[in-house]
N, C-alpha and C positions, 0 to 999 in steps of 0.2 A: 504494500500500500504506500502511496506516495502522497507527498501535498502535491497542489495545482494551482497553479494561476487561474484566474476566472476564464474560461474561455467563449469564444464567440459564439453564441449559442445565438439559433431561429431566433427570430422576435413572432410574438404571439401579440396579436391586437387590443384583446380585451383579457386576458390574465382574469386575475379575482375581479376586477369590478364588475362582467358580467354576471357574479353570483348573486351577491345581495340585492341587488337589482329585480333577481325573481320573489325573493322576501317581500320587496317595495311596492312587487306589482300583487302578490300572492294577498300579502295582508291590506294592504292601503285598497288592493283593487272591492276586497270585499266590503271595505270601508263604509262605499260611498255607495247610499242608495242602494238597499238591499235586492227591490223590488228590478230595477235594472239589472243587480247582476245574477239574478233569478233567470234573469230573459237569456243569458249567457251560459246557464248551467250544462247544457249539451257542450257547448264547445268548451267550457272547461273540462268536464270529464274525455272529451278525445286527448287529453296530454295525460290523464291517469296510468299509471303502471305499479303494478307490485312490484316490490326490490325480488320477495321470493327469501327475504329474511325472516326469522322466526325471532319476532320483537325481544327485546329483553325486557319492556315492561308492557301493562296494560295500557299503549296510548288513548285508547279510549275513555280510561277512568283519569289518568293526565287531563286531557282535556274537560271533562267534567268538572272536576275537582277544582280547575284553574290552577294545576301545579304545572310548572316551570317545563319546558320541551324544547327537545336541541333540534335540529336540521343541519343533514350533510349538503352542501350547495357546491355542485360540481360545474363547470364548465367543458366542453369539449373543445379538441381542435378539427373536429368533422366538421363546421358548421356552414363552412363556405363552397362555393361550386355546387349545389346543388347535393353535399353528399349525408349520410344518415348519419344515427347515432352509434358509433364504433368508433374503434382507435381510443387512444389515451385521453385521461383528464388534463386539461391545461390547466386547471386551478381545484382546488377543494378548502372549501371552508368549515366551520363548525361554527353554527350560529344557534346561542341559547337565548331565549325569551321566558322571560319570568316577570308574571304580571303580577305577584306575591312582591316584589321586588323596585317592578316596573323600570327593569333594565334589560336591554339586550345586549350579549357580547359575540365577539366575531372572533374565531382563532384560524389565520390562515393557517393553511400545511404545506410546505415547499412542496413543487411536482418532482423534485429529484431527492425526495427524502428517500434513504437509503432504506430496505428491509425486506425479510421474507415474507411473501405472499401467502395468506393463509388457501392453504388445498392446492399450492403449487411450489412446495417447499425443494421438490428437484430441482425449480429452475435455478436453486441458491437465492441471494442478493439482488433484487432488484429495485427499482426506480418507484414511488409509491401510486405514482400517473399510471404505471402499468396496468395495477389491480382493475380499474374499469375494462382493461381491452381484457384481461383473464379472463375474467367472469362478472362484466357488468358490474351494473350498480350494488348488487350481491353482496362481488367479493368486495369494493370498494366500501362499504359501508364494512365488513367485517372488519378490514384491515386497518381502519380507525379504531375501532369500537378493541380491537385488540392490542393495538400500541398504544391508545391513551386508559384506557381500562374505562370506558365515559360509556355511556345508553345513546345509541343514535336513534330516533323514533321517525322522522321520518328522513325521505331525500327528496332534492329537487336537482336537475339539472338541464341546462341549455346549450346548446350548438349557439357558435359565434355570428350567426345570421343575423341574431335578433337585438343585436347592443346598438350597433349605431340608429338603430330607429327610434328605440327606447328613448336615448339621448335625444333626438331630434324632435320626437311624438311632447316633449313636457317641455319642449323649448328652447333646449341648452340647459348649461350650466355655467354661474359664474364662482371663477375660483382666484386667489391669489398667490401664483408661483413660489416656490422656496429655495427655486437657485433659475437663473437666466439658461437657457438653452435653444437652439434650432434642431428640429428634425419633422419628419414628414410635409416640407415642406410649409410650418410654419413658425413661427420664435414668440418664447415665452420668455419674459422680462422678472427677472427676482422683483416681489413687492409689488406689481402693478394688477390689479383685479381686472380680471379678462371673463368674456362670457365667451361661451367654447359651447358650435354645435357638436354633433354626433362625429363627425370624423376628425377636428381639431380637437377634441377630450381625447379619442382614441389616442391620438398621436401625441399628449402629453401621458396619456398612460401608461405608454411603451415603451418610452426611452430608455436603455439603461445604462449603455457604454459612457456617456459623458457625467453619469450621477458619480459622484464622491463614495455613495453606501452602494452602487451598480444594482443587483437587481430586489435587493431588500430598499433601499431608494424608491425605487420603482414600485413598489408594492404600496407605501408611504404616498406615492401621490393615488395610488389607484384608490388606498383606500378615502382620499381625500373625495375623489369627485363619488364616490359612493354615497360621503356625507353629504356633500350638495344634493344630492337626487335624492337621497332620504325625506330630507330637509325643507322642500323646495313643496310650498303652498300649493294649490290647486292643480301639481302632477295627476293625480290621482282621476279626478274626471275626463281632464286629456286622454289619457290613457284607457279611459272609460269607454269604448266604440266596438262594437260587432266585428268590423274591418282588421280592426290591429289586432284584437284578441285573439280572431279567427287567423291570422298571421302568425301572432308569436308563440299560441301552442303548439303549431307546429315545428316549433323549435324547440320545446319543453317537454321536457317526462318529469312527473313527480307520484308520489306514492299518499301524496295529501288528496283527501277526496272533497267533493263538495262543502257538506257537512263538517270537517276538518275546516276549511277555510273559512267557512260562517262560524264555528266556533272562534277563530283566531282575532275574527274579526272584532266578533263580539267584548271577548275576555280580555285578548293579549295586543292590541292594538297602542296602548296608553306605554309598552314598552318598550316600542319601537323608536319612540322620540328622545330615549335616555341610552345613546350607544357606549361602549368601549371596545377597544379593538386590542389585538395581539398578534403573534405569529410565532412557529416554533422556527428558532435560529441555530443555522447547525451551520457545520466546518466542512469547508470543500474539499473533498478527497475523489482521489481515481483507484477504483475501484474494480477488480475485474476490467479494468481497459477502458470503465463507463463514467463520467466526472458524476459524484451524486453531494448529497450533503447529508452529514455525520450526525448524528445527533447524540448529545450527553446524557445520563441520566439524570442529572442535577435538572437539566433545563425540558427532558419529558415527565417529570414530574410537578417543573413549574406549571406544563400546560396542563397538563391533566390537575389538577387543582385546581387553575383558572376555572377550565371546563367546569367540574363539579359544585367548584362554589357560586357556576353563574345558574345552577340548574337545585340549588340549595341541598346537595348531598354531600354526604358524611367523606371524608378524610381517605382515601383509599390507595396503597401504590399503583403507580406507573404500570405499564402492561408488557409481555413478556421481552424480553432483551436478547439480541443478540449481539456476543462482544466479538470485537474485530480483534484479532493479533496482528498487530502493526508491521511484525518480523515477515509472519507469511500468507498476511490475508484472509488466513482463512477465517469460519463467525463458530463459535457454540453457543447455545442456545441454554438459556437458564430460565424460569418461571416464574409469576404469582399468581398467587388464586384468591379469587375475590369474590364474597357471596355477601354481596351489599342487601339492606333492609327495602332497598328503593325498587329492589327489583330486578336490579342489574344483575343477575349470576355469571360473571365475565371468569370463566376456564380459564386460562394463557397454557393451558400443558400441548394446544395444540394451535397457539396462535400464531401470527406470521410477526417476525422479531425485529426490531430497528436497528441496524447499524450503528453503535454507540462508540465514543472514547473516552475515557478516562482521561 
């Protein structure tokens, strides 16, 4: 195993901001005038899909109860040219709402976080964007729900089709720069408040080679203009049309049902306006031949506590580990096991492991 210099990696258009974006439209959309988005209820359930996961808790009584519900929020890189849902995740978030609380938190997950795949532990070591092209939304949720030791309840995810419209449909966005830069074509001034339609956002979103932080930088503005569109007054009717919705579920799968959304809308709406964000931060190493990012145990226990305490559960380790020997690569695997009160009965004796260093 070796260190690396950052290398030139694809640029991906919309990264994480296309996630929370489906939260924005998912809960804000149910929001507004029930009775219209009644009229919508067919084309909301054509983006429904089962993960095919066996919940770890009763999201049913969650939502009843008004206790606290996280969502996996995936982005894909299929979304353009016309092609389906397949291929890897460009982004994955963890977003918990908790209307007991009435805060929402956002934990991204690097797409090159290092680990073994749960039910593909021959391949070894791989990249954590992979788990969707394995086995869908499935394995991707397991492979969270197994490194962080956290209850994922439901998923949502969108092909890259659907962000610059989004953007465009509520107006823009205005944001104010945090270092001066030119790329795609257009230049952002440190300090100067700029409104940015759908293709100038993208293209401050995706910079990463000139940022100081490179592509955690990057992440930092995305999550910036996420907060603008959270944010941003009468979105929500805009976005409110037969035309656009009937468009951008075609870019959406999610495993939230109608019902689910009208709950959301209801109970956990008041949570959406009190954000905090995070991300798990790992060390760039080459790995097997493949640049991924390393993660410590110290700092996946930070997140997994984030996680827990934005979903108000109890204290629980990290999920299982696998460590790297620096000398010669190779990982063993060690375990915890967790039979939380909340529901969660998270195994690790068979889970997919994260690439860690001491």
């Amino acid at each position: 195993m070796e260190k690396r210099q950052r290398p030139i990696r694809k640029h991906h258009p919309i990264r994480n901001i296309i996630l929370t974006l489906i939260l924005a439209l998912l809960v804000g959309g149910t929001a507004y005038g029930m009775h219209r988005y009644q009229n919508l209820k067919n084309t909301v359930k054509s983006a429904y899909k089962p993960s095919g996961v066996t919940k770890l808790r009763n999201v049913d009584e969650q939502l009843k109860n008004k206790k606290p519900i996280s969502i996996l929020l995936m982005g894909t890189d299929t979304g353009a040219l016309g092609r389906t849902f397949a291929g890897r995740t460009d982004s994955m978030m963890v977003v918990t709402i908790n209307p007991k609380t009435d805060k929402t938190t956002i934990t991204s997950i690097p797409r090159d976080t290092a680990l073994t795949i749960p039910g593909y532990e021959s391949y070894g070591l791989s990249k954590i964007n992979a788990a969707y092209a394995y086995g869908k939304s499935k394995t991707a949720i397991t492979s969270v729900q197994k490194m962080l030791n956290v209850p994922i309840d439901f998923y949502a995810i969108i092909n890259m089709g659907g962000m610059k419209k989004i953007i465009d449909e509520v107006g823009g966005v205005t944001l104010t720069p945090t270092l001066s830069f030119s790329y795609g074509g257009y230049t952002f001034e440190k300090g100067v408040k700029t409104h940015m339609n759908g293709k100038k956002a993208l293209a401050y979103s995706r910079m990463r080679d000139d940022d100081p932080q490179g592509d955690y930088g990057r992440q930092t503005r995305q999550r910036k203009v996420i907060m603008a569109l959270l944010h941003k007054s009468g979105s929500v009717s805009t976005l409110l049309n037969q035309d656009f919705v009937s468009s951008l579920t075609k870019q959406t799968q999610t495993d939230l049902t109608f019902n689910d959304l009208t709950a959301l809308a209801k109970d956990y709406l008041s949570a959406t306006k009190h954000i905090k964000t995070t991300h798990l931060q790992g060390t760039g190493e080459t790995l097997d031949g493949q640049s991924m990012e390393v993660m410590t145990r110290t700092e996946l226990q930070r997140v997994t506590d984030y996680i827990r305490a934005g979903l108000s559960l109890e204290h629980k380790a990290t999920g299982t580990i696998a460590q790297i020997d620096s000398t010669t690569g190779t990982t063993s695997t060690t375990s915890t096991t967790s039979n939380s009160s909340d529901g969660s009965n998270t195994d690790s004796n068979n889970a997919g492991g994260t690439g860690t260093k001491e």
